[in-house]
N, C-alpha and C positions, 0 to 999 in steps of 0.2 A: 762168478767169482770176482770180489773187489780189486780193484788196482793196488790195495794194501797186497795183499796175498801173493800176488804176481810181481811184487819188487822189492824181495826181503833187505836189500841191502840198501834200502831209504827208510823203510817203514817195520816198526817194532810188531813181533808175532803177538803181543799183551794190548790191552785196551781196545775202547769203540772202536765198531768201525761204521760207518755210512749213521753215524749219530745225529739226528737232528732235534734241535725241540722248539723250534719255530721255524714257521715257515714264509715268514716275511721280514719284511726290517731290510735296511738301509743296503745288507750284504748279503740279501736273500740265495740263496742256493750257492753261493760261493765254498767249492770245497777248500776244506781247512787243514792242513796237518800244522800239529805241535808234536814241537822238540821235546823227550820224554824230560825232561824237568819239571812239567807243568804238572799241578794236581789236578784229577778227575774223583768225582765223591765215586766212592767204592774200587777204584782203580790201583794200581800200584806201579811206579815209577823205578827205573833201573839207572838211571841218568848216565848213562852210556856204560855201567860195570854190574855183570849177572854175581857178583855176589853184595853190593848194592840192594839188587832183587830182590835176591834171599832174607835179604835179612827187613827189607821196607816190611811197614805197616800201610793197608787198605785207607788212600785219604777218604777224611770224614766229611770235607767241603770239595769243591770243584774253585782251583785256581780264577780270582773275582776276573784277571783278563780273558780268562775262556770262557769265563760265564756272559761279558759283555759281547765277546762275537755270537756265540749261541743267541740269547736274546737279539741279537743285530741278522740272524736267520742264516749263518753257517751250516755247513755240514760237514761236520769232523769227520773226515778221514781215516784218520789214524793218528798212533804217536810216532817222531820220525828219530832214526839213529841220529846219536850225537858223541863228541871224544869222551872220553870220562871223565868226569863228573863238569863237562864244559873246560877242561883246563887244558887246551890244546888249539891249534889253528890251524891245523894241519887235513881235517876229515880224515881222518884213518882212527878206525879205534882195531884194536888188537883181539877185541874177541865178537865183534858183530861185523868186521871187514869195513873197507874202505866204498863209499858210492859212485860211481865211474861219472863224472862229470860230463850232462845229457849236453851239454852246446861244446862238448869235444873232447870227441873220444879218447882214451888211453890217461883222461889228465886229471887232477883232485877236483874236488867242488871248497877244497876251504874247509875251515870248522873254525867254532866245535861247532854250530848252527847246519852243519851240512847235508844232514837227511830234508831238513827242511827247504833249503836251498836247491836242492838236485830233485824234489818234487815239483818246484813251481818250475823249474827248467825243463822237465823233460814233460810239461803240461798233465803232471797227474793232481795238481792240487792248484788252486788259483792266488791262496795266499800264505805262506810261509810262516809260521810264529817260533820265533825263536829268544834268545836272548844272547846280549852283547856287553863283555867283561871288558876285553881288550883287543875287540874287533872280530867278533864272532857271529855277526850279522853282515857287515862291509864287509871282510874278505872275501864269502862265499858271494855275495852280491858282486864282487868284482872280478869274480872267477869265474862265474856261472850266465855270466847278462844281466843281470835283475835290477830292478830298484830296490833300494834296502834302507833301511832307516836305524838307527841309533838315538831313539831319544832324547832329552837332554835327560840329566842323572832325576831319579827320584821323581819324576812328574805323572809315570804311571805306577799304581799299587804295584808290590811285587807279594803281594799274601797267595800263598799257594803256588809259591816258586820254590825248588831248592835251590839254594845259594852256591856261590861262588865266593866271589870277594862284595859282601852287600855297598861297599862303597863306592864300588864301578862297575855293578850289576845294573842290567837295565833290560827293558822288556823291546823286542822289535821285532819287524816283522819282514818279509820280502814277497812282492810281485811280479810279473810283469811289462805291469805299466805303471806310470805316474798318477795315472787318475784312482786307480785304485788304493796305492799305495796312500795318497790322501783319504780316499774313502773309510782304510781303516783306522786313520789317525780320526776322523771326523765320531769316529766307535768307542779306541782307550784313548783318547788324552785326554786331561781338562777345557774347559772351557777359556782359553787365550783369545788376544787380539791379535786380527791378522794385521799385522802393516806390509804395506809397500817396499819392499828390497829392490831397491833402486842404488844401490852400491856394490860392487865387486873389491875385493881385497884381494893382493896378490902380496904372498912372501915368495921370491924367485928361489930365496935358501932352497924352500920344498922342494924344489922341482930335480935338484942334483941328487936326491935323496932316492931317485928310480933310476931302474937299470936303463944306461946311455940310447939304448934302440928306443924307449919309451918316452925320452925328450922331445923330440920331435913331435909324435904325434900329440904329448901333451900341450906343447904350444900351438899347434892348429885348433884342438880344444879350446882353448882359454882364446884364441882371436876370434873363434866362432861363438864362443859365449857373452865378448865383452859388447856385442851391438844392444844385446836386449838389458843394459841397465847404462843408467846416466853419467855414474859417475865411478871411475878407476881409481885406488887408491894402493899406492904400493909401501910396503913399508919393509925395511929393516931390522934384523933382530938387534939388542942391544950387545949382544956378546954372541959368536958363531960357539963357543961351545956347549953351548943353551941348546941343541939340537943333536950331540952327542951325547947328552946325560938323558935323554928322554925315555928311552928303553928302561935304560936302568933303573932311573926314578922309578916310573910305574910297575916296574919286576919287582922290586921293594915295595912298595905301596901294596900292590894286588898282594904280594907274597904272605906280608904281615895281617891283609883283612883275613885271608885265606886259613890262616893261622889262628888267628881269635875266632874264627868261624867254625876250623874244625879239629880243631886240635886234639879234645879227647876222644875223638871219634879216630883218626891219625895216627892217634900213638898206645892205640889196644895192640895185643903182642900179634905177629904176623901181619894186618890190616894194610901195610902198604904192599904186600907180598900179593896182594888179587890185582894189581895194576898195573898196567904194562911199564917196560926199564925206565922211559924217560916220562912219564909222568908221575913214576913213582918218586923219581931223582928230582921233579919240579915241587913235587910236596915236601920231600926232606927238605929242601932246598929254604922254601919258605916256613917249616919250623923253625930252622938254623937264623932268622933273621932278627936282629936284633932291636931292641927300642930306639938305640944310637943311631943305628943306618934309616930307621925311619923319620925320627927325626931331621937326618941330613936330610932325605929325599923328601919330607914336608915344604922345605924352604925352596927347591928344586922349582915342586908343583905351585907354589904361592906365588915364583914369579912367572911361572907359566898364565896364570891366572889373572896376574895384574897386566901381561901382556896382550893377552886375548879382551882383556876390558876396555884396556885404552883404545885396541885398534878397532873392534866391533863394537855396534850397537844395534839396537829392534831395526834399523833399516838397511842393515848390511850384512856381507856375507863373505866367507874366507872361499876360496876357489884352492882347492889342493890336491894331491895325488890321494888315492886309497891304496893303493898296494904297487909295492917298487918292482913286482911282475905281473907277467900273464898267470894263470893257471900253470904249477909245475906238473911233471907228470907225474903217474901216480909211481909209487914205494922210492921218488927220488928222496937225497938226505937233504931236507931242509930244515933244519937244527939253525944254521945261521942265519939265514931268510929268516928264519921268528922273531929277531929283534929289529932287523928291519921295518919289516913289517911294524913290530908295536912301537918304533920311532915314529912312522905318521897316526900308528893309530891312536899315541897316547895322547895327541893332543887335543884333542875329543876329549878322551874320559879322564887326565888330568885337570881338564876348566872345566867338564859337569855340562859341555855345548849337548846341545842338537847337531848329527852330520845324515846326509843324504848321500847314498852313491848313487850316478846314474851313469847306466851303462849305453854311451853316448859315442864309443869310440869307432873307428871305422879301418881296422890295421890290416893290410894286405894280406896274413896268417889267416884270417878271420877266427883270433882267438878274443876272444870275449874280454873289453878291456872299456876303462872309462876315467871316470873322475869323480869328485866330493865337492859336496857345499856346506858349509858347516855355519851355526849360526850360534850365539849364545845362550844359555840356560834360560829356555822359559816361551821359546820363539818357531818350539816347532810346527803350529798350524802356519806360522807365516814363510817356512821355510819351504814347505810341502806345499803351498801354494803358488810360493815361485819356482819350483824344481815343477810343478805341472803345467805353468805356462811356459816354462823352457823347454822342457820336454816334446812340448804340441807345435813350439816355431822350429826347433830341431826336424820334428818329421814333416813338418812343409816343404820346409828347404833340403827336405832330402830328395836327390834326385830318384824317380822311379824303377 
């Protein structure tokens, strides 16, 4: 009997399972779960809601990023639970249950990415393929230990995705280790130049933006980070309340992509009535938004944008929190934690960056905690190649 079968509440009862169709390449025998988002030709996709299910069509093609691990010699697992339809960060879906987080007990693994996230954590799968809207690969990555990766926007195909919000959709993946995590960038991304990141940026803003007990440890982080590059660079926001609109912004932004994406599918008569209260309340939500309000949150994101240009470039790198906690536990109310949370997370998928979590932290709880490296659009082999040489003087210097 597969490890699919034996741990319903990570892995979906539909699709492959112990799928392979090569057996060599770069990721040879590396087992694979995918987030049910992704097409498989002949398969059908529930993207975390059974009437979803019902109503899918059998894809015709196999999603091209699952086709390039297959070819790179995977073997698909399985497909893994996720929130519905990705529009949540919480891993609890309401009609497939919540996956008890394998690096500590009682507590979330994060979402919506979290089937995917709680197999590479409890070692039933070696590589996690998920996707990340508004930190649906980093939370679980931050909840769970992993490395986890966020793309920059658009630099991997999304054909044979179902969507979210396509403008802050993005394909990634969780392991781990660092070396692999590279490995399967080395698989879906384009062909970039790696340069040298030999710069550390620090916004200190960031750092009040986590809960007080996580201060601390985030600066022994960042003084334990800052030997392995040459040059420190701290800067300033131009206005402090640039960091209180940032939720919001991307709440609008995502809300109106979300809305041009699904609108008539949204407003068939009953349709938001198969989805649990608060994510049905997140889609009226984002019908209700207006051209006006995205318009104002355009001008938001353009200086988020021009901020992230001036202070990064190909040979440097933002040092930031990924999530302002540990893992909450599980059926707590974290409603308000959400925008938290998409306050660090939007600054990622507002400038279109590449971010890396690495779960590097070392807290007396031993709950699974760390940090982010975030690089600009277009730099992520270069980013994965410094998060694996960090990663490798990190475990040197760790005492045994």
């Amino acid at each position: 009997m597969s490890d699919k079968k034996n741990n319903n509440s990570i892995f979906c009862n539909h699709g492959p399972t112990l799928w392979q169709t090569n057996q060599s390449g770069l990721l040879a025998n590396n087992r694979l779960a995918v987030k049910d988002v992704f097409a498989v030709k002949g398969e059908r996709n529930s993207a975390g809601n059974p009437h979803w299910f019902k109503t899918a069509k059998s894809a015709q093609n196999t999603a091209s990023s699952v086709n390039k691990l297959m070819t790179a010699g995977c073997n698909f697992i399985g497909f893994t639970h996720t929130d519905e339809l990705a529009y949540s960060l919480e891993g609890n879906n309401i009609h497939y249950g919540a996956a008890q987080n394998p690096k500590l007990k009682g507590h979330a693994c994060g979402g919506s990415s979290m089937g995917s996230a709680a197999s590479v954590a409890a070692n039933l799968a070696d590589i996690g393929l998920g996707t990340d809207t508004g930190g649906s690969i980093r939370i679980p990555a931050s909840y769970c230990g992993l490395y986890g990766i966020r793309p920059s926007h658009n630099v991997i195909e999304k054909e044979g995705l179902i969507p979210l919000a396509p403008s802050f959709d993005t394909i990634g993946w969780l392991t781990q280790s660092a070396e692999l995590l590279s490995s399967v960038g080395d698989v879906l991304l384009p062909q970039q130049a790696i340069n040298k990141v030999n710069t550390l940026v620090i916004c200190e803003a960031l750092f009040e933006l986590v809960d007080p007990s996580l201060q601390a440890p985030l600066g022994k982080l960042l003084e334990k980070t800052k030997p392995y590059f040459n040059h420190h660079i701290d800067f300033k926001l131009p206005k402090s309340s640039l960091l209180s609109e940032l939720a919001d912004t991307f709440r609008i932004l995502q809300g109106r992509a979300i809305a041009k994406t699904h609108r008539d599918w949204l407003e068939l008569p009953e349709q938001l009535s198969h989805f649990a209260p608060a994510i049905a309340a997140r889609f009226k939500m984002a019908l209700a938004l207006t051209e006006q309000e995205e318009q104002e949150a355009l001008k938001i994101q353009h200086e988020w944008q021009a901020i992230v240009a001036k202070n990064l470039n190909e040979h440097s790198c933002l040092f930031l929190p990924t999530t302002p906690t540990t893992a909450p536990k599980l059926g707590a109310d974290t409603s308000a934690l959400r925008m938290q949370i998409i306050t660090l997370s939007a600054i990622a998928g507002l400038s279109g960056s590449a971010q890396v979590h690495l779960p590097l932290a070392d807290l007396a709880n031993d709950h699974p905690y760390g940090f982010s490296l975030m690089m600009t659009h277009g730099n992520d082999k270069s980013l994965l190649a410094c998060v694996k040489h960090l990663a490798a003087h990190f475990k040197q210097d760790t005492p045994a």
